[in-house]
C-alpha positions as CSV (number, residue, x, y, z in Angstrom):
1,X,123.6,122.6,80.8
2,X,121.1,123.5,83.1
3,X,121.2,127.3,84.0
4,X,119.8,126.9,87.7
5,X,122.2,123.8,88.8
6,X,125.5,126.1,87.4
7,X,124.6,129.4,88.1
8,X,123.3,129.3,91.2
9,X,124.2,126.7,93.3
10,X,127.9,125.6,90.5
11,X,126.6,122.4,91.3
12,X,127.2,119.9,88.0
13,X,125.9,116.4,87.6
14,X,128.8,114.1,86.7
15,X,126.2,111.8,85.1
16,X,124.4,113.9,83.4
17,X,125.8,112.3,80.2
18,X,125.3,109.1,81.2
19,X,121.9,109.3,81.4
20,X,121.3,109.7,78.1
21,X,121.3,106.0,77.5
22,X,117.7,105.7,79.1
23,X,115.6,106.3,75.6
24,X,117.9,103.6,74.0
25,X,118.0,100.9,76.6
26,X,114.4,99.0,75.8
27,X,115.8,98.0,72.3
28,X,118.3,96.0,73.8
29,X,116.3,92.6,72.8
30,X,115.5,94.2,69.2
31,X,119.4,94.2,68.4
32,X,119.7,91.0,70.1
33,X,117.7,89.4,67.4
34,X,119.2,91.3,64.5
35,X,122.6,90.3,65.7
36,X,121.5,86.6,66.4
37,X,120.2,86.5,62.9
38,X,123.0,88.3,61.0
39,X,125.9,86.9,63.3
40,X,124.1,83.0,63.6
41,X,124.8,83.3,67.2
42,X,121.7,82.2,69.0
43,X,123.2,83.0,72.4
44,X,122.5,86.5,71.6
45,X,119.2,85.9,72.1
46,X,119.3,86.3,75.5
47,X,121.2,89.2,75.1
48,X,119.4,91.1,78.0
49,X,120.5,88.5,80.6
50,X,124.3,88.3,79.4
51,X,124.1,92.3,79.1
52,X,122.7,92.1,83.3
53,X,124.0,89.2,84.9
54,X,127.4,89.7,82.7
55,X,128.1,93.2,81.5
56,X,126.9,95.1,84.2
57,X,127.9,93.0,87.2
58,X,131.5,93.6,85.7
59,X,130.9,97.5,85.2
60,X,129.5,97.3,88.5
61,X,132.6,95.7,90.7
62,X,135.6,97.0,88.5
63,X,134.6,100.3,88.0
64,X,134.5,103.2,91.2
65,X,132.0,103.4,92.8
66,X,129.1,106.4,91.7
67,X,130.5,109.7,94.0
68,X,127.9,111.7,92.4
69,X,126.3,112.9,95.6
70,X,124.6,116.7,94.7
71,X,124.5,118.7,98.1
72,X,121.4,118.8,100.5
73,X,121.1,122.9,99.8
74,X,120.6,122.5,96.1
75,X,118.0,119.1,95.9
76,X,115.0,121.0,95.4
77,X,116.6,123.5,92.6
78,X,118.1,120.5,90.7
79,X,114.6,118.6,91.2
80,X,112.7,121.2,88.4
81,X,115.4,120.6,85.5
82,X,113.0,119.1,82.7
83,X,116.0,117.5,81.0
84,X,115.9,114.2,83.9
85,X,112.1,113.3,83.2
86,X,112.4,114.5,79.5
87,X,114.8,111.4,79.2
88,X,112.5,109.2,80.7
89,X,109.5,110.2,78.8
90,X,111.4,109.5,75.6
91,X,112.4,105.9,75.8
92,X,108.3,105.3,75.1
93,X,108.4,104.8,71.9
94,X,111.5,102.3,71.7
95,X,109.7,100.2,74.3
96,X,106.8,100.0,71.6
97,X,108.9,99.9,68.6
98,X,110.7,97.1,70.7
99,X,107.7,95.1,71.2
100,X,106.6,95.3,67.9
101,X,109.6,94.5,66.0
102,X,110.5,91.5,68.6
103,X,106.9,89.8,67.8
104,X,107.5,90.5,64.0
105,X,110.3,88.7,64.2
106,X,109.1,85.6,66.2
107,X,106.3,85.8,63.5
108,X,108.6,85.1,60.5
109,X,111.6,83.5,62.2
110,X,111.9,79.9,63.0
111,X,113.5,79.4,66.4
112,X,114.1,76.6,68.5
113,X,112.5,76.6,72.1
114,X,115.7,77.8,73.5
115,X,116.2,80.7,71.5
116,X,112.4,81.3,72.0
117,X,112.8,81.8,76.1
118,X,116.3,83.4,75.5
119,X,113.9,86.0,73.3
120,X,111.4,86.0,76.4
121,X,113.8,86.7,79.4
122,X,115.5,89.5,77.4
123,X,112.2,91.1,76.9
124,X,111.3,90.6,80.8
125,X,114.5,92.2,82.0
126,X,114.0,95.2,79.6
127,X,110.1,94.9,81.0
128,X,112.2,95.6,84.3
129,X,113.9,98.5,83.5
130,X,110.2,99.9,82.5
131,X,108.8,99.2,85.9
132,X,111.9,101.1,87.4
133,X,110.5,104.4,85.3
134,X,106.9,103.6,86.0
135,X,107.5,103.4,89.6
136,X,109.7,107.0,89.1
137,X,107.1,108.5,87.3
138,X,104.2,106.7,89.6
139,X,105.5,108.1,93.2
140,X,105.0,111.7,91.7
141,X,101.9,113.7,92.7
142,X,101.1,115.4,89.4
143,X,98.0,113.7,87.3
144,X,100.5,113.7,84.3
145,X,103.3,112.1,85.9
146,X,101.0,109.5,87.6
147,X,99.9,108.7,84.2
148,X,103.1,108.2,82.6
149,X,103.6,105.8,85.7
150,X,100.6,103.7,84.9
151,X,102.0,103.4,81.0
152,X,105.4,102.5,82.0
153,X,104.2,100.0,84.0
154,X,101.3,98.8,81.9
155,X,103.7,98.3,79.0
156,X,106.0,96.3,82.2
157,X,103.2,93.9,82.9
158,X,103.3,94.7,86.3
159,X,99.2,96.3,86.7
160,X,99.2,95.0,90.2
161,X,101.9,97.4,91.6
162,X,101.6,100.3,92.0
163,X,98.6,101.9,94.5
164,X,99.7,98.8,96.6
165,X,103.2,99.5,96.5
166,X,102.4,103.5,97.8
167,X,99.7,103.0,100.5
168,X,101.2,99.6,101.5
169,X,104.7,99.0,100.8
170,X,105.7,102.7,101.6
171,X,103.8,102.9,105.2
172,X,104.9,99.1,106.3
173,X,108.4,98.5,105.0
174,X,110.6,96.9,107.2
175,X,108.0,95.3,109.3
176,X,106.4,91.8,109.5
177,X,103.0,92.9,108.0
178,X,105.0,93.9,104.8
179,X,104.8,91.7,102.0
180,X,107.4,93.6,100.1
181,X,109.8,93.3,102.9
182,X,111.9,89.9,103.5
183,X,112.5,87.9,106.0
184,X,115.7,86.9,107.6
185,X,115.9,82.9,106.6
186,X,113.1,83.3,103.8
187,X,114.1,82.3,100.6
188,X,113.6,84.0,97.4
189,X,111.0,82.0,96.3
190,X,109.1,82.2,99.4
191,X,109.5,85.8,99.6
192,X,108.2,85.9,95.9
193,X,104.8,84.3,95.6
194,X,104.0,85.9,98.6
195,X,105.0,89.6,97.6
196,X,103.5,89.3,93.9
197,X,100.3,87.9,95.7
198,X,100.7,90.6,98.4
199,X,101.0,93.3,95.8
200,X,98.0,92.0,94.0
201,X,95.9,91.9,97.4
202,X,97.1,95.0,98.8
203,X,96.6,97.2,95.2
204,X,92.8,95.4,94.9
205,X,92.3,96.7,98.7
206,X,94.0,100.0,98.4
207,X,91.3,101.1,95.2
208,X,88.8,99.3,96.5
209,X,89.0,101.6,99.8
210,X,89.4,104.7,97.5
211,X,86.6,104.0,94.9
212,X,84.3,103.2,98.0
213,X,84.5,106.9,99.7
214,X,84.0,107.9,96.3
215,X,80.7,105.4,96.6
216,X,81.6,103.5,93.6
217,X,82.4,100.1,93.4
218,X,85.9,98.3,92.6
219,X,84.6,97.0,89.0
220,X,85.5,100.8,87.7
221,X,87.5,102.6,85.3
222,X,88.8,105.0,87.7
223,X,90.4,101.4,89.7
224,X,94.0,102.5,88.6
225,X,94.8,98.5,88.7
226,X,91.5,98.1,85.7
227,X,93.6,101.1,84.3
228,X,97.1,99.8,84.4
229,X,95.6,95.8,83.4
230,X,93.7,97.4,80.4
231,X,97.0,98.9,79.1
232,X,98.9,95.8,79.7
233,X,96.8,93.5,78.0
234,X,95.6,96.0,75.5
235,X,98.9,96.0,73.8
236,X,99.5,92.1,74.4
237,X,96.4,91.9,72.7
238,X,96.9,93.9,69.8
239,X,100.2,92.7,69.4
240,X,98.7,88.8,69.2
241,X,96.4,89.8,66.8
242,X,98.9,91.9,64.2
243,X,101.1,88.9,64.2
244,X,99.3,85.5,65.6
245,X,99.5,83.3,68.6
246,X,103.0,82.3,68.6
247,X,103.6,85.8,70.0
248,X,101.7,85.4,72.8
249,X,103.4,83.0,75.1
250,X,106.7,85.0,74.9
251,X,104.6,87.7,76.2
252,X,103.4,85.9,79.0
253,X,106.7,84.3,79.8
254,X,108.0,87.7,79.8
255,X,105.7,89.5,82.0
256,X,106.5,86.9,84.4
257,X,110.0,87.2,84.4
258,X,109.6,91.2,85.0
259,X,107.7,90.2,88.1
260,X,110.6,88.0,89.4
261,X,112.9,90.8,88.2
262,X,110.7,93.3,90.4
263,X,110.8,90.4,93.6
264,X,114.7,90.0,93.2
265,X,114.3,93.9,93.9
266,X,112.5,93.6,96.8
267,X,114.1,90.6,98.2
268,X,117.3,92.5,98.2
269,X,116.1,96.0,99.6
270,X,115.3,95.2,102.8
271,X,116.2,91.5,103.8
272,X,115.8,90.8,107.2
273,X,115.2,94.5,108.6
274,X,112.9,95.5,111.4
275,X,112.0,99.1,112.8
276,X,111.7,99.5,116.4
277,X,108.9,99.6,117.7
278,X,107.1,101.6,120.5
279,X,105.7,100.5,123.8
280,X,101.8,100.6,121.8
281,X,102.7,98.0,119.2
282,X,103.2,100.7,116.4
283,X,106.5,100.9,114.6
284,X,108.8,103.7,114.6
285,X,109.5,105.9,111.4
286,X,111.4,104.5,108.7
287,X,115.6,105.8,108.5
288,X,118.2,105.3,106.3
289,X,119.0,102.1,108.4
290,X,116.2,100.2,107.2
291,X,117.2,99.6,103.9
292,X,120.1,97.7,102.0
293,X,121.7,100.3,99.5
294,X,124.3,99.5,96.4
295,X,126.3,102.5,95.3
296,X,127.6,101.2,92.2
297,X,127.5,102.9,88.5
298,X,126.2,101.1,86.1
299,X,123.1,99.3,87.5
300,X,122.3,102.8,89.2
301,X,122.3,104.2,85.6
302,X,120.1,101.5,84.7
303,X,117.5,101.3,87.5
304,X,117.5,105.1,87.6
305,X,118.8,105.5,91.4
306,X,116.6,102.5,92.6
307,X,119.2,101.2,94.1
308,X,119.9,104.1,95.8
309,X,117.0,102.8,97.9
310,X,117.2,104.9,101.6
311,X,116.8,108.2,100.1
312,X,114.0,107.1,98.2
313,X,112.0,106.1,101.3
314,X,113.0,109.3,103.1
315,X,111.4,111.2,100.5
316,X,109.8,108.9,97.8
317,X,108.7,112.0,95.6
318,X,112.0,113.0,94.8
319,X,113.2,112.5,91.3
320,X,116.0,110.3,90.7
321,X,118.8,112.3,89.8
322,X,118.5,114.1,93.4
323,X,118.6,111.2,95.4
324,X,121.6,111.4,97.5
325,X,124.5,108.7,99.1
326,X,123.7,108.2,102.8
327,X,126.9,106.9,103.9
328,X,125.6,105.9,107.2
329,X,123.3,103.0,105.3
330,X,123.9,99.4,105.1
331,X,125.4,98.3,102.2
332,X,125.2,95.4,99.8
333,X,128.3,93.4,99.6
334,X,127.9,92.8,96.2
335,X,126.2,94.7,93.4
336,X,122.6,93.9,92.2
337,X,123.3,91.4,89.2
338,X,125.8,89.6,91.8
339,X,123.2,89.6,94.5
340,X,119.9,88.5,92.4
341,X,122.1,85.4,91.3
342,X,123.0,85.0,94.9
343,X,119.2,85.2,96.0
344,X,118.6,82.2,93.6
345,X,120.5,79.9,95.1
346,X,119.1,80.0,98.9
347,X,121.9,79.1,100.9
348,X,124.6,80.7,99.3
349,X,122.4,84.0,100.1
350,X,121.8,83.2,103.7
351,X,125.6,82.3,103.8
352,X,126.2,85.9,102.7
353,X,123.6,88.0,104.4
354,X,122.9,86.3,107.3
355,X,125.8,86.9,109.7
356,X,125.5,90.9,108.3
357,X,121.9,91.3,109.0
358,X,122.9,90.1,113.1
359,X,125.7,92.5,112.9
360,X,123.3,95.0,111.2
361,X,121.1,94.5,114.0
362,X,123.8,94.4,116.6
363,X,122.8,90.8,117.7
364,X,119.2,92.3,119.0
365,X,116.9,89.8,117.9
366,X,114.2,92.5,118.3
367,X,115.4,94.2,115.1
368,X,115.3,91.4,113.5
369,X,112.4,90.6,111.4
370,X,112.7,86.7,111.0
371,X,111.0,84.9,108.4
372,X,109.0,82.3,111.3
373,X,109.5,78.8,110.4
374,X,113.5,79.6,109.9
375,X,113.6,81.9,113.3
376,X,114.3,79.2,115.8
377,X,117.1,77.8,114.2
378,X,118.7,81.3,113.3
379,X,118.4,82.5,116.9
380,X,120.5,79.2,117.6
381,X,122.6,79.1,115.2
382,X,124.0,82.9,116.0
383,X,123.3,83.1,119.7
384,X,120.8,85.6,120.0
């Protein structure tokens, strides 16, 4: 146990335990396979998206809700236990053990095109558990912790994220110039070829500004979205090579899926929220108002406190075993398996979240931020 948490402040993580699943998480898909193969089960192929949209959702709704909530007075002692990024840092090598036994096994397996995509969305929700450590590990301001960001993420698929995500993402959320941030009557599938285009934009633009007051240009190994690509494509490389070209649509198929997994995220987070803004134009500061949380166990152990989603904004350096339960934040109804299969189905999202983000906004149409070809209609069909 960690010495400064229980002798100083006899403050103990309830979770602590539970955490310990992190390093053996990205093999998921791995053991998928072996049990598809010994069992004759092909279902288990998609062993990721039963284990998500199935297993957790059900953890999620039946079991309490997470109450581990350490106290403001002790964040920043807790913050400096090694054990919480230790954890992290050690599920590296099972996501490359997990890509490389995955593509041996497409290599000498013969599978039928539905067992080849069940393979591929496994892999891309396990590539989205990655981006939720790269993004942990990325928000840090150490050079080593950045770095362990940019491999997480690399090995994700998801090169385009991250400086556009800080110097965008993190100063606009919850406003209209925010392409991470969605809009009340905007469907998923709006929302996501305009974030994952946004993200791509914003992170070319955010380095390109950097590398010019360094007077370099954007075509540079110090671009951190060259850096992050050159990982990502490095290994899906390699891996095509050491075992041929039948790998290499799964991996493509996959890194897309991760991106859809990280605009699900998104889409969720902050649907339909506005900050005030002042009598200039400018937007006030960001609260624990402007962000849909979820409280529940098992996808928090998962997505290491991402859903926890307020705090993080308040204070996006923190780790995530510090990030604290505001319970004066808007809540999900449902938990995030529940919701992203919600958000795929347009109107049966709207049917859910659009009467609470009017009652969110106490029917001020100001705080609203309305995705623009669906406002009209909205502001009819609620009265505001």
């Amino acid at each position: 146990t960690n010495p400064i948490t229980n002798e100083t402040s006899g403050y103990q993580d309830s979770r602590r335990r539970l955490w310990l699943s992190q390093p053996f998480l990205p093999l998921l898909p791995s053991a998928g396979c072996l049990l598809a193969w010994v069992l004759e089960m092909p279902l288990l192929y998609w062993i990721a998206a039963v284990a998500w949209f199935g297993f957790t959702a059900m953890l999620d709704e039946l079991l309490p809700k997470d109450d581990n909530n350490p106290p403001v007075e002790v964040l920043d002692e807790i913050e400096i236990d090694p054990y919480y990024r230790n954890l992290l840092k050690a599920s590296a090598p099972s996501y490359l053990i997990n890509f490389i036994f995955v593509c041996w096994y497409i290599a000498n397996t013969d599978l039928t095109l539905s067992s080849y995509l069940g393979i591929a969305v496994s892999m891309g929700i396990v590539s989205g558990l990655a981006l939720a450590v790269g993004h942990e590990f990325g928000h840090k301001t150490s050079y080593s912790d950045r770095r362990w960001g940019k491999f997480f993420l690399g090995v994700g698929g998801v090169w385009h994220f991250l400086p556009g995500h800080l110097r965008s993402h993190h100063v606009h959320v919850a406003t209209p110039v925010d392409s991470s941030s969605s809009r009340l009557g905007e469907s998923l599938y709006q929302f996501g070829i305009r974030s994952q285009l946004g993200f791509i934009r914003e992170t070319w633009q955010a380095e390109t500004d950097k590398l010019a007051r360094k007077n370099s240009g954007p075509i540079s190994l110090q671009n951190e979205m060259v850096q992050t690509m050159g990982i990502t494509y490095g290994l899906f490389g390699a891996l095509t090579i050491a075992f041929g070209f039948v790998v290499l649509p799964m991996l493509l198929i996959q890194q897309y899926v991760c991106w859809w997994y990280l605009s699900l995220i998104e889409y969720c987070q902050h649907y339909g929220m506005k900050r005030d803004q002042k009598e200039d134009g400018s937007y006030l500061p960001f609260t624990e108002q402007h962000s849909w949380n979820t409280n529940m166990l098992a996808s928090n152990n998962l997505l290491v406190n991402f859903v926890r989603h307020s705090p993080h904004h308040l204070r996006s350096t923190r780790w995530y075993h510090a990030l604290r339960d505001h319970e004066s934040a808007p809540v999900l109804p449902y938990c995030y398996p529940l919701m992203f299969l919600a958000a795929m189905v347009p109107p049966l999202y709207y049917r859910i979240m659009d009467h609470r983000v009017v009652d969110w906004a106490t029917r001020d149409a100001n705080k609203i931020n309305f995705h623009p070809p669906a406002e009209a209609d909205i502001r009819q069909r609620f009265a505001i």
